[in-house]
C-alpha positions, 0 to 999 in steps of 0.5 A: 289431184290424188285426194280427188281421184282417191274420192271418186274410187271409194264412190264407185267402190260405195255404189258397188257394195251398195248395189251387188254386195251382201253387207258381210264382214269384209264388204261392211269394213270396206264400205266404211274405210272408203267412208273414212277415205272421204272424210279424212282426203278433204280434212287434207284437200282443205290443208293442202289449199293453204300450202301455197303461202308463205306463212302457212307452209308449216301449218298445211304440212302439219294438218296434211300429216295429222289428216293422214295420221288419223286415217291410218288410225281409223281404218287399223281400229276398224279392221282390228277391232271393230266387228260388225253383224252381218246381218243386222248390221250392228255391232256386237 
């Protein structure tokens, strides 16, 4: 249920940059982790669905963990090293 909530924030936060924001640095950051938080919540949603069964409990906790895993290391390597133009919206 928090994957699906968390999916439908970072939608609203996306339209919102889309339709007030000016594409700076920080809007640009915030617009991609909440592409990231997409991705990564249904990598976890589609591991979380196999958590009821009895064999697979180990595997569903591993996938959650290494979905979780990933989004941590995505959002420090774009807020840490990645820069973005402006204006163009290329990297330089």
């Amino acid at each position: 249920m928090v994957l699906i909530i968390a999916l439908i924030l970072s939608a609203f936060v996306g339209i919102y940059i889309f339709l007030i924001g000016d594409f700076s640095q920080t809007e640009t950051n915030i617009l991609i982790t909440t592409l990231g938080l997409a991705v990564y919540s249904l990598l976890g949603l589609s591991s979380a669905m196999v958590y009821g069964k009895k064999r697979l409990n180990e595997f569903s906790i591993v996938g959650m963990s290494l979905s979780f895993l990933a989004f941590v290391a995505a959002v420090d390597v774009l807020w840490q090293i990645i820069e973005f133009d402006g204006e163009a919206g290329l990297f330089y």
